[in-house]
PyMOL Python script that loads the backbone (N, CA, C, O; Angstrom):
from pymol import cmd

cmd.read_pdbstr("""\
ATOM      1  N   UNK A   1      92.360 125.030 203.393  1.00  0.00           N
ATOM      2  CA  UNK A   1      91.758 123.881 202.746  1.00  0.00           C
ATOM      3  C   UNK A   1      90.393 124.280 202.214  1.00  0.00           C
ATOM      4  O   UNK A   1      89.585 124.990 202.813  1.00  0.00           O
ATOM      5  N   UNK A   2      90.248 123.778 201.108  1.00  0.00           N
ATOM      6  CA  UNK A   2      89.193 123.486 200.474  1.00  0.00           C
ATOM      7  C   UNK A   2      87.562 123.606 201.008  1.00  0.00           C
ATOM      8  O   UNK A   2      87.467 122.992 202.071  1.00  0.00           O
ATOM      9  N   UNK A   3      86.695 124.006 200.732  1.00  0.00           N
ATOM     10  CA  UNK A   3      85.110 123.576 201.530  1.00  0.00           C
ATOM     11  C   UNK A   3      85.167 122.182 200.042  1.00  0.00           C
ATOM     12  O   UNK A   3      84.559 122.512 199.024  1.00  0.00           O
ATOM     13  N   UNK A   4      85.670 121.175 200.033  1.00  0.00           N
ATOM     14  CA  UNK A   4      85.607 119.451 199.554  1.00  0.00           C
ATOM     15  C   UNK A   4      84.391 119.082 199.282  1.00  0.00           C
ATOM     16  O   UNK A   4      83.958 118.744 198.181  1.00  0.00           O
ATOM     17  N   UNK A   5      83.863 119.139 200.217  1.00  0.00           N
ATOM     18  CA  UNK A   5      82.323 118.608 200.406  1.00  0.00           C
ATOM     19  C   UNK A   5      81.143 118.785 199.411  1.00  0.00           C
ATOM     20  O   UNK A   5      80.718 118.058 198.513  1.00  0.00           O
ATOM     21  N   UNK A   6      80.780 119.934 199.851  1.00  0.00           N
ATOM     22  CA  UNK A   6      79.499 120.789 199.674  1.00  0.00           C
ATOM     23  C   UNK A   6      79.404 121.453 198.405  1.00  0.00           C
ATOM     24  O   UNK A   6      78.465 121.648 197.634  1.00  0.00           O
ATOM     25  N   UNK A   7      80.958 121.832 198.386  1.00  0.00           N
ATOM     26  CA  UNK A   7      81.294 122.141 196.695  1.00  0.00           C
ATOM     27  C   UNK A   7      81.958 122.020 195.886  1.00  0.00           C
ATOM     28  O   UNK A   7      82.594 122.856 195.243  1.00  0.00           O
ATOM     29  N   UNK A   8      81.876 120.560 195.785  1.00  0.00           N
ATOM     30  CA  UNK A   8      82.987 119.901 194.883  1.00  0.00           C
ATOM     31  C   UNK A   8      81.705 118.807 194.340  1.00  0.00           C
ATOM     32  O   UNK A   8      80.887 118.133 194.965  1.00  0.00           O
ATOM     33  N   UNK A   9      81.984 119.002 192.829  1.00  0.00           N
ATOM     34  CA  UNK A   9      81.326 118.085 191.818  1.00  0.00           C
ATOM     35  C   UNK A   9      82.509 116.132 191.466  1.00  0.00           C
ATOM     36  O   UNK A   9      82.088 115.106 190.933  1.00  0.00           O
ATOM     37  N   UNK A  10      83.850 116.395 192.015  1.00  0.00           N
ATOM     38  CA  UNK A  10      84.844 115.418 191.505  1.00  0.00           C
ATOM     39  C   UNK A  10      84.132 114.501 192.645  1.00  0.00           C
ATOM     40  O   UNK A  10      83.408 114.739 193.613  1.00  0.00           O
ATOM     41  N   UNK A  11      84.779 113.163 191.966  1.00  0.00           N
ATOM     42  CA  UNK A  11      83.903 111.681 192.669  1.00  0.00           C
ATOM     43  C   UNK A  11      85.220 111.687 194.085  1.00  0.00           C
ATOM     44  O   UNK A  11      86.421 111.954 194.126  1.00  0.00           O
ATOM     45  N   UNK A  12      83.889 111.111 195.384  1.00  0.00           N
ATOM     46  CA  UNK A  12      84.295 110.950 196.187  1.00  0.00           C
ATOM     47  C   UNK A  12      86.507 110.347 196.999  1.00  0.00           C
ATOM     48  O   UNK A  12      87.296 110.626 197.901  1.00  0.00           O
ATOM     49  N   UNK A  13      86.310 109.164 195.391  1.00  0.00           N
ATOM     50  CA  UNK A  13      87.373 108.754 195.780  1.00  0.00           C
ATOM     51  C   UNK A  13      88.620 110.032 195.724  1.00  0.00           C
ATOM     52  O   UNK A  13      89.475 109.987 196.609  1.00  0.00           O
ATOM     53  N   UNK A  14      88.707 111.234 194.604  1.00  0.00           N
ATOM     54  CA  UNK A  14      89.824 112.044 194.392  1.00  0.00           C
ATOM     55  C   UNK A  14      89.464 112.913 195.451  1.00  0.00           C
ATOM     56  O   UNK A  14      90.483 113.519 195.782  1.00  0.00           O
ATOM     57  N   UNK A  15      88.254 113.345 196.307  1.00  0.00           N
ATOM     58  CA  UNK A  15      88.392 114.188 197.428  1.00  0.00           C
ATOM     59  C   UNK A  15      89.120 113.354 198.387  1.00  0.00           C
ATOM     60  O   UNK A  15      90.164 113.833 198.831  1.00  0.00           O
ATOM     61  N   UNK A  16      88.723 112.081 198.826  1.00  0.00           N
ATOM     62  CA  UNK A  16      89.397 111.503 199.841  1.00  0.00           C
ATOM     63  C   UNK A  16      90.735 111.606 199.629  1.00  0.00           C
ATOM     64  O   UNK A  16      91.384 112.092 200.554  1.00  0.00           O
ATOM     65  N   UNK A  17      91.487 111.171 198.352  1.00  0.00           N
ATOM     66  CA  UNK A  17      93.125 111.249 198.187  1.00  0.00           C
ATOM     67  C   UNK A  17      93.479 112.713 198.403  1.00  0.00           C
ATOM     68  O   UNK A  17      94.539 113.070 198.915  1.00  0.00           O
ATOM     69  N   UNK A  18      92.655 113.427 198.038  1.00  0.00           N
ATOM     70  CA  UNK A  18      93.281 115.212 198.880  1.00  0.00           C
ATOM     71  C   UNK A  18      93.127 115.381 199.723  1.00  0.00           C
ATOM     72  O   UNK A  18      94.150 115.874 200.198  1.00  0.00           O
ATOM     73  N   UNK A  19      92.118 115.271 200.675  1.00  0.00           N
ATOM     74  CA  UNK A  19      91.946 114.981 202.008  1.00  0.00           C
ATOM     75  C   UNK A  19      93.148 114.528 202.725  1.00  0.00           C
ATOM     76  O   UNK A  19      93.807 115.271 203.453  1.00  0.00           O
ATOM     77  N   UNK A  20      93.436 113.203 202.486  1.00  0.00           N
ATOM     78  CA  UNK A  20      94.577 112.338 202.653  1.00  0.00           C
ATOM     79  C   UNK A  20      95.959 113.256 202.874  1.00  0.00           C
ATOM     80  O   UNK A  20      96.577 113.458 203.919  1.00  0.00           O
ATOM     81  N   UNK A  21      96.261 113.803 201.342  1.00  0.00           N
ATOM     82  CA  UNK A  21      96.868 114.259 200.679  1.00  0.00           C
ATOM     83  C   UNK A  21      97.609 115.590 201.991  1.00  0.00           C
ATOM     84  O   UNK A  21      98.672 115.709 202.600  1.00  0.00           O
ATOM     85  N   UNK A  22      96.152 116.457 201.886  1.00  0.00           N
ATOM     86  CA  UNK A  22      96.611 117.748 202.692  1.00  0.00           C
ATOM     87  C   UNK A  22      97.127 117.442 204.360  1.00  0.00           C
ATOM     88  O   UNK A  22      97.405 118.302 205.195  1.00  0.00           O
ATOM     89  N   UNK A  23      97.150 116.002 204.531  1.00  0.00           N
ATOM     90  CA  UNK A  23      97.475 115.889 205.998  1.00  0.00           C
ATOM     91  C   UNK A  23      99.050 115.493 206.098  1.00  0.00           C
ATOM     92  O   UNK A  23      99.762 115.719 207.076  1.00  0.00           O
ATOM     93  N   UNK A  24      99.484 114.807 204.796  1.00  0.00           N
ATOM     94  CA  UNK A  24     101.145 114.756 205.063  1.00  0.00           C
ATOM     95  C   UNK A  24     101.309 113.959 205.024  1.00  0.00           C
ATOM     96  O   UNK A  24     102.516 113.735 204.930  1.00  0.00           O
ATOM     97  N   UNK A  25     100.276 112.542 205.048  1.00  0.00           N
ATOM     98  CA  UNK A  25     100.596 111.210 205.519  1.00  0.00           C
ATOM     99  C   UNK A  25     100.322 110.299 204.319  1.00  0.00           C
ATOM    100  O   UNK A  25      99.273 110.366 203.678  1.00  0.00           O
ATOM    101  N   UNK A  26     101.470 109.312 204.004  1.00  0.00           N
ATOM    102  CA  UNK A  26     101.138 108.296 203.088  1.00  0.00           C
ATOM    103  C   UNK A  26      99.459 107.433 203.702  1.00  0.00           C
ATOM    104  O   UNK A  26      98.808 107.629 204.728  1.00  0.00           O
ATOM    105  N   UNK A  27      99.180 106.256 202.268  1.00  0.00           N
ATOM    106  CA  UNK A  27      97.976 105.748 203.211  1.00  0.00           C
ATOM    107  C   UNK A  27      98.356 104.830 204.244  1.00  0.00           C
ATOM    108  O   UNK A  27      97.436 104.391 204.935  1.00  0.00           O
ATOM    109  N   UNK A  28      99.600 104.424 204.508  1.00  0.00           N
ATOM    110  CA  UNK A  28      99.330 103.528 205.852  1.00  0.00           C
ATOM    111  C   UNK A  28      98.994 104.188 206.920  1.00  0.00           C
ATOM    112  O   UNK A  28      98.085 103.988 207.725  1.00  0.00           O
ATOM    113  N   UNK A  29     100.222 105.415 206.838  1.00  0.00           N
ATOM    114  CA  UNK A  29     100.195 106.393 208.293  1.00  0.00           C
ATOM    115  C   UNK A  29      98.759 106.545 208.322  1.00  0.00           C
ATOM    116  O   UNK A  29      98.189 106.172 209.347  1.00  0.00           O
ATOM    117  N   UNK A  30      97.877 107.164 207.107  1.00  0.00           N
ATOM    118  CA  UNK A  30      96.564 107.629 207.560  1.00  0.00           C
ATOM    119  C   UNK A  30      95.279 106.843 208.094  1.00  0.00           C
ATOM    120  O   UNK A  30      94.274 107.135 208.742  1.00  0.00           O
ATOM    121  N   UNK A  31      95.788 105.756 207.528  1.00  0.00           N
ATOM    122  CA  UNK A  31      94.897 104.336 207.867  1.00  0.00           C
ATOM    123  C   UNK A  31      95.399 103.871 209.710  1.00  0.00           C
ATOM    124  O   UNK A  31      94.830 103.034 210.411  1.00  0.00           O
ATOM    125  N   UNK A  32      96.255 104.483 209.983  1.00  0.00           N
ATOM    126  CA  UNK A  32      96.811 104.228 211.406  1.00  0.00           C
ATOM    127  C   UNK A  32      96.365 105.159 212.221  1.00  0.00           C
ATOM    128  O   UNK A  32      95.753 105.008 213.279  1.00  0.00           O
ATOM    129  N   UNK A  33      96.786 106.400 211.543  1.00  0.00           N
ATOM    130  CA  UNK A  33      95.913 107.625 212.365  1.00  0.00           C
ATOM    131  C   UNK A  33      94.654 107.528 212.760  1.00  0.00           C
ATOM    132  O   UNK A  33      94.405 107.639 213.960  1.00  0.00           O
ATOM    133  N   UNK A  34      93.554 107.288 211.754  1.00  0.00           N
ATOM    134  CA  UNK A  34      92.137 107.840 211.132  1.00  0.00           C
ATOM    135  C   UNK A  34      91.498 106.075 211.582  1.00  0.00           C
ATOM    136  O   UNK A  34      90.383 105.687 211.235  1.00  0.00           O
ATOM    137  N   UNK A  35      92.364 105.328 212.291  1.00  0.00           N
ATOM    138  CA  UNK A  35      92.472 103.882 212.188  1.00  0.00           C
ATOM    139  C   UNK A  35      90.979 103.278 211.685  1.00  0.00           C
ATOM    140  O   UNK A  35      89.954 102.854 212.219  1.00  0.00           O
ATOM    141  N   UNK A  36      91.506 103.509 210.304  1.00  0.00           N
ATOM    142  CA  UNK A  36      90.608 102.732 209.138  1.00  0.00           C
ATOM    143  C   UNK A  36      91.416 101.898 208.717  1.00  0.00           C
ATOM    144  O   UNK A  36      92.641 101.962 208.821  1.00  0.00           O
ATOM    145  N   UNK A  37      90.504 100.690 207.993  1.00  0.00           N
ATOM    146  CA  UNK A  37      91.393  99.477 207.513  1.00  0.00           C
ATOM    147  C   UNK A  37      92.238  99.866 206.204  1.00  0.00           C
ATOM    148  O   UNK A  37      91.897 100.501 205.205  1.00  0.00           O
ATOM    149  N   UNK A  38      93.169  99.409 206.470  1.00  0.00           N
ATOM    150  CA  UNK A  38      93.678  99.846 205.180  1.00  0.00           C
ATOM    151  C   UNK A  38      93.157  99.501 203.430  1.00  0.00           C
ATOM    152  O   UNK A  38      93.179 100.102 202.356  1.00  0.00           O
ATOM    153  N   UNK A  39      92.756  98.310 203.894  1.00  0.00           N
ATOM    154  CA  UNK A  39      92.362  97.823 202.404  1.00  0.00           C
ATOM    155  C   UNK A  39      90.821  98.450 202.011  1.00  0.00           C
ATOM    156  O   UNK A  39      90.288  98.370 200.904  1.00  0.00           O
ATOM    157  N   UNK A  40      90.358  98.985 203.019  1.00  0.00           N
ATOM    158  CA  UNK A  40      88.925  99.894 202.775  1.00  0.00           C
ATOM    159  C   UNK A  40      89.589 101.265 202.063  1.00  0.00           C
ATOM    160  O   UNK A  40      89.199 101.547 200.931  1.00  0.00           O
ATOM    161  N   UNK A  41      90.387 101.946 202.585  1.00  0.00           N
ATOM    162  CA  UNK A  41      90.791 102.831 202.035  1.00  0.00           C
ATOM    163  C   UNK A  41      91.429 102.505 200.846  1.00  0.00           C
ATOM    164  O   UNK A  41      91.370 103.291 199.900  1.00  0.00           O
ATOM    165  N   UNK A  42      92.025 101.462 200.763  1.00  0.00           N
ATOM    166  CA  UNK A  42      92.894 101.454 199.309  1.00  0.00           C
ATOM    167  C   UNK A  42      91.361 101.359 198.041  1.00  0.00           C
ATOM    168  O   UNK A  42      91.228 101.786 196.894  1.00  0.00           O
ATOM    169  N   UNK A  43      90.519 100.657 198.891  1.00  0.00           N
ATOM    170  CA  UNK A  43      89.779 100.591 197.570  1.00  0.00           C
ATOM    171  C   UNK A  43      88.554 101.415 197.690  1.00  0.00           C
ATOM    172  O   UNK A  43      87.587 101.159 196.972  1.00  0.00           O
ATOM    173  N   UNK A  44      88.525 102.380 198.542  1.00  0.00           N
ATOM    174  CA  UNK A  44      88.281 103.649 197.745  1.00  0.00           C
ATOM    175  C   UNK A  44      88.825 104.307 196.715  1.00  0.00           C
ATOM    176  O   UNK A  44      88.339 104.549 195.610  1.00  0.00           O
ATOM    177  N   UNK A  45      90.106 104.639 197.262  1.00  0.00           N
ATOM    178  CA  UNK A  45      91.097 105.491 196.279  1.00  0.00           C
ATOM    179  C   UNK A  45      90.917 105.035 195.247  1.00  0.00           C
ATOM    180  O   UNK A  45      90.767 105.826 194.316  1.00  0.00           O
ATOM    181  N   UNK A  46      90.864 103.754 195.008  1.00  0.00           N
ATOM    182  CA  UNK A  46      90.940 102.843 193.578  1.00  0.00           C
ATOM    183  C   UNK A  46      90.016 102.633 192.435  1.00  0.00           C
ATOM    184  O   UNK A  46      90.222 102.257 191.281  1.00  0.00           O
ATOM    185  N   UNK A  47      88.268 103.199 193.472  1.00  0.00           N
ATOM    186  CA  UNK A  47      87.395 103.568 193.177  1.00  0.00           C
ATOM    187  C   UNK A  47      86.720 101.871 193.235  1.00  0.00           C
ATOM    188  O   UNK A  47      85.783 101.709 192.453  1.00  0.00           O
ATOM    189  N   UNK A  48      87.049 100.838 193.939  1.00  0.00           N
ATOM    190  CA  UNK A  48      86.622  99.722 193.679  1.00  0.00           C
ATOM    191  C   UNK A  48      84.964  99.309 194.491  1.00  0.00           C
ATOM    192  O   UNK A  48      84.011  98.586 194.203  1.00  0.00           O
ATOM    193  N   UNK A  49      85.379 100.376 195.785  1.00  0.00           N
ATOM    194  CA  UNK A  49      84.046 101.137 196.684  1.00  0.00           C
ATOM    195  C   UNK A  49      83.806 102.291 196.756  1.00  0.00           C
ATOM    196  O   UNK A  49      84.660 103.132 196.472  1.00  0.00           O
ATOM    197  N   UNK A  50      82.275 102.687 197.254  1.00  0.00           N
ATOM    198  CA  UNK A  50      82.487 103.975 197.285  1.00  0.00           C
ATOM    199  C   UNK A  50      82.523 104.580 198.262  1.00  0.00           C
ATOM    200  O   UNK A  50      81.947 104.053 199.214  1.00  0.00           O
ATOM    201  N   UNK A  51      82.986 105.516 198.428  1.00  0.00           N
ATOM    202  CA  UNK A  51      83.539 106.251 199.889  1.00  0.00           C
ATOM    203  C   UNK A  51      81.933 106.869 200.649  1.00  0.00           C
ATOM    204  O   UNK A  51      81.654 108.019 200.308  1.00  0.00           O
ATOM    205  N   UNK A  52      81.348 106.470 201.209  1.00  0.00           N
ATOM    206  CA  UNK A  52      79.938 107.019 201.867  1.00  0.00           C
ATOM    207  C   UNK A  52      80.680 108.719 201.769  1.00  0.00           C
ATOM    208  O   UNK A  52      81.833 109.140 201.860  1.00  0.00           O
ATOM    209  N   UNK A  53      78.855 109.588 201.455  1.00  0.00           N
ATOM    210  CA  UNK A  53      79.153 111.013 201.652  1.00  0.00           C
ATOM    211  C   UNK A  53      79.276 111.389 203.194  1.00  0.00           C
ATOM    212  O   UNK A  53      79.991 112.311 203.587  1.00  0.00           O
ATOM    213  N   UNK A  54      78.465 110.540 204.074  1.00  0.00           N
ATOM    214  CA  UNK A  54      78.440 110.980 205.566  1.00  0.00           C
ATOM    215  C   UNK A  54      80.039 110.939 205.668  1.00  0.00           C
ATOM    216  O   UNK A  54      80.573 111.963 206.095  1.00  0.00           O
ATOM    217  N   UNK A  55      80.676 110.092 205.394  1.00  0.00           N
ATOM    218  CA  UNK A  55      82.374 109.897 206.487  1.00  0.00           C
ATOM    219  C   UNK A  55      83.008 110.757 205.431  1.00  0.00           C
ATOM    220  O   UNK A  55      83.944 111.326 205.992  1.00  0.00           O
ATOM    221  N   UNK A  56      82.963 111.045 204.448  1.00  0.00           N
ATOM    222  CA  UNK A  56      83.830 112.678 203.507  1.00  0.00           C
ATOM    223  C   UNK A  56      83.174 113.494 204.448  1.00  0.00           C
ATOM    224  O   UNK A  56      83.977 113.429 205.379  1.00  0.00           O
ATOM    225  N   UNK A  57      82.173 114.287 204.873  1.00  0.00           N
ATOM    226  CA  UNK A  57      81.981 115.207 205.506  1.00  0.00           C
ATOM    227  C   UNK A  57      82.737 114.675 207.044  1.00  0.00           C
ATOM    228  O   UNK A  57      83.609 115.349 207.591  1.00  0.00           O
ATOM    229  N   UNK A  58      82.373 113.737 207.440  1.00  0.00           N
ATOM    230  CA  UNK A  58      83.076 113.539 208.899  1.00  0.00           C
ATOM    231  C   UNK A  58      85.013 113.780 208.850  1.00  0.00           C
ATOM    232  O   UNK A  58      85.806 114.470 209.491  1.00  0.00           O
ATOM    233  N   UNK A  59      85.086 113.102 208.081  1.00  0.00           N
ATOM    234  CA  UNK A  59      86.775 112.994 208.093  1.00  0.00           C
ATOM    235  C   UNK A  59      86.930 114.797 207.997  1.00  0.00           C
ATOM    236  O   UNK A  59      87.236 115.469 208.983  1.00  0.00           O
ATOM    237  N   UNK A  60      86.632 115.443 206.501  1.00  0.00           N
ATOM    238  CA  UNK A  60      86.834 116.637 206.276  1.00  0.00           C
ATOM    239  C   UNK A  60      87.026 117.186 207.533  1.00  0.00           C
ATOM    240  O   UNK A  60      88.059 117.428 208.156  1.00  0.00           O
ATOM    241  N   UNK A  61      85.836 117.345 207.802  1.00  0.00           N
ATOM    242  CA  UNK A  61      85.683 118.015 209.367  1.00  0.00           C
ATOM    243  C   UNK A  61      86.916 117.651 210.721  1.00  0.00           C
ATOM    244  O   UNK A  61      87.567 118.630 211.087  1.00  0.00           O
ATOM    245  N   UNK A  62      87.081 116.902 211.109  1.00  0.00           N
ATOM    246  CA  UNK A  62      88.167 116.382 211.758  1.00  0.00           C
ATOM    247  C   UNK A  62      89.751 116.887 211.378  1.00  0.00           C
ATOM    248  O   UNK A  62      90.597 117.401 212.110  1.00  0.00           O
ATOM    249  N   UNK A  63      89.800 116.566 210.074  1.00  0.00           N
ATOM    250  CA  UNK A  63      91.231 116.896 209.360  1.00  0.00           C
ATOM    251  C   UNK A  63      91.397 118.097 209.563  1.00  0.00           C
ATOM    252  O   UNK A  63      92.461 118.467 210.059  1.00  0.00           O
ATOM    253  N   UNK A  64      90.234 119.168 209.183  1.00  0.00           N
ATOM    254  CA  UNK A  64      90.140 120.787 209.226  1.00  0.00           C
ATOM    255  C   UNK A  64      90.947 120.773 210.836  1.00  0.00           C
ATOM    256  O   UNK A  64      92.134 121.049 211.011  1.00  0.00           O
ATOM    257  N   UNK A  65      90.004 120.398 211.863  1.00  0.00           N
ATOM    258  CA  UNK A  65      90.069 120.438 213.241  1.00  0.00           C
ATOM    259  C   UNK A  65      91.537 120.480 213.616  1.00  0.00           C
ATOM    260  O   UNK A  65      92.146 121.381 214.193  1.00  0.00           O
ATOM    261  N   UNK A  66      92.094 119.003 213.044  1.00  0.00           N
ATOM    262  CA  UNK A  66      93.091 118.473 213.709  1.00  0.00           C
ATOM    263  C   UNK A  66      94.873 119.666 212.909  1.00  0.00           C
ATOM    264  O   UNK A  66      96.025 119.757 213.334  1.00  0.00           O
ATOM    265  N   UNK A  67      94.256 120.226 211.839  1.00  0.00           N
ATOM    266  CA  UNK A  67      94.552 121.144 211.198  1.00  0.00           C
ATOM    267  C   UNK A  67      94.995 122.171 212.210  1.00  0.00           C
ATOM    268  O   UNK A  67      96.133 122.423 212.608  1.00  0.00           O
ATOM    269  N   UNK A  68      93.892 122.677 212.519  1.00  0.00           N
ATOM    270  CA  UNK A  68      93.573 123.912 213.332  1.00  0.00           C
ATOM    271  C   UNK A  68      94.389 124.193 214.841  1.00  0.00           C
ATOM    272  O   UNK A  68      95.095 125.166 215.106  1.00  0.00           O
ATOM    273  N   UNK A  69      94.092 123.141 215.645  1.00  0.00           N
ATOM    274  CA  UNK A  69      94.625 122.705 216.865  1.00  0.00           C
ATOM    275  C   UNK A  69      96.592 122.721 216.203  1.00  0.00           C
ATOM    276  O   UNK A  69      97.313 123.536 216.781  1.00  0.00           O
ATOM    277  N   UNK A  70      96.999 122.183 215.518  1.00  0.00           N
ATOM    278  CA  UNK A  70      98.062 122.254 215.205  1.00  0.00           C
ATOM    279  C   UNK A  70      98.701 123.888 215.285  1.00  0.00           C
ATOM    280  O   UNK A  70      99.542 124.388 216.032  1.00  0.00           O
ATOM    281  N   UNK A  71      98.054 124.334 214.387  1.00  0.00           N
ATOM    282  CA  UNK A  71      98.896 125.774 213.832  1.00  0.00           C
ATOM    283  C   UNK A  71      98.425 126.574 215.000  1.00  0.00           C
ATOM    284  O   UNK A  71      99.085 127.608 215.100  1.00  0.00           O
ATOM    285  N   UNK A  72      97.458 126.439 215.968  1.00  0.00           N
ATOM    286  CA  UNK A  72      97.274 127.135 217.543  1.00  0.00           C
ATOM    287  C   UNK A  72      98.649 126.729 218.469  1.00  0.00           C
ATOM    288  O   UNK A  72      99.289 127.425 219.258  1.00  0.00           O
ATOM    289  N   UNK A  73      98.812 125.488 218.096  1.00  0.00           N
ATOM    290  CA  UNK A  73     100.054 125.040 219.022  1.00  0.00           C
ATOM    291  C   UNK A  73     100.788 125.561 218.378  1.00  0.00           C
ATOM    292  O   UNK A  73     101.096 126.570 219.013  1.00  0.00           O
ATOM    293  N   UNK A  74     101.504 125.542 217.145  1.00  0.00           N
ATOM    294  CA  UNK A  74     102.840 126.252 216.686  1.00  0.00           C
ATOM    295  C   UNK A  74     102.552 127.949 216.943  1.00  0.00           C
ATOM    296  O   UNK A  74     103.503 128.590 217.391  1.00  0.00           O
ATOM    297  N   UNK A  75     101.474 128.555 216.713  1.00  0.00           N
ATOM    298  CA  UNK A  75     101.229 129.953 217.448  1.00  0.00           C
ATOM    299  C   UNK A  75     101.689 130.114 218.493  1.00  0.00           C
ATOM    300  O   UNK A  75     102.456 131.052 218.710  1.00  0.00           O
ATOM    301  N   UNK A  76     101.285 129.099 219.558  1.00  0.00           N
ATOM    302  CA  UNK A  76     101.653 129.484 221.233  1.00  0.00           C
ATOM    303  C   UNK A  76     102.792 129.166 221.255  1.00  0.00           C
ATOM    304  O   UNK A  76     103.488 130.010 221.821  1.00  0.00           O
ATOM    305  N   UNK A  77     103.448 128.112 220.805  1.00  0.00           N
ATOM    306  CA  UNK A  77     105.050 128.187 221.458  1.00  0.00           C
ATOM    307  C   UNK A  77     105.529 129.192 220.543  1.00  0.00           C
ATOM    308  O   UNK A  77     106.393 129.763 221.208  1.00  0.00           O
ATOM    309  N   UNK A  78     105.483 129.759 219.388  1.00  0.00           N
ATOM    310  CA  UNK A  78     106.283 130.873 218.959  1.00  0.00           C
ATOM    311  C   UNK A  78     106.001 132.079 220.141  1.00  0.00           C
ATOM    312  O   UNK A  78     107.061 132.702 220.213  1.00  0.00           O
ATOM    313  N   UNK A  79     105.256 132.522 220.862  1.00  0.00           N
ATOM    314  CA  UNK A  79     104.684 133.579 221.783  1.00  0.00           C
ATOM    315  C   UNK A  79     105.469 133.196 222.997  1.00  0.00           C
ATOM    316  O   UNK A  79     105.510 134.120 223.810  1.00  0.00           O
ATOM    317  N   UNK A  80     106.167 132.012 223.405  1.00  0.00           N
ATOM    318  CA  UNK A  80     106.851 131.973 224.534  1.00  0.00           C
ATOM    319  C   UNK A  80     108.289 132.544 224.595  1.00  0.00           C
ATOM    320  O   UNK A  80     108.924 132.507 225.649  1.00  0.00           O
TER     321      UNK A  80
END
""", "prot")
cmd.dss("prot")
cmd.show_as("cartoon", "prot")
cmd.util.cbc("prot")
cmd.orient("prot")
């Protein structure tokens, strides 16, 4: 994934939909996961609000994480 954040010039709302995007999950699932309201997120995406820069760096960060922890687990059970 991407460094999104820090070096990306595109408006907040199209990082969040890749963000989104790279995790697999339509927006309900992610609004269930990430348990944000859904209609906050829809109107980001929509561009109707704007997505604060603090929670793009927070989410990023997390997603990376929750990323990470994943493909460690599919590592270790392939090693058993």
């Amino acid at each position: 994934m991407a460094d999104y954040i820090l070096n990306d010039d595109r408006d907040a709302k199209d990082i969040l939909i890749e963000l989104r995007e790279s995790t697999g999950m339509n927006r309900h699932q992610f609004c269930e996961y990430f348990e944000i309201p859904y209609m906050t997120v829809s109107d980001w995406e929509h561009g109707k609000k704007r997505v604060p820069k603090y929670f793009l760096r927070l989410l990023e960060y997390y997603v990376r994480m929750e990323q990470m922890d994943k493909e460690k687990g599919e590592q270790n059970n392939g090693k058993k």
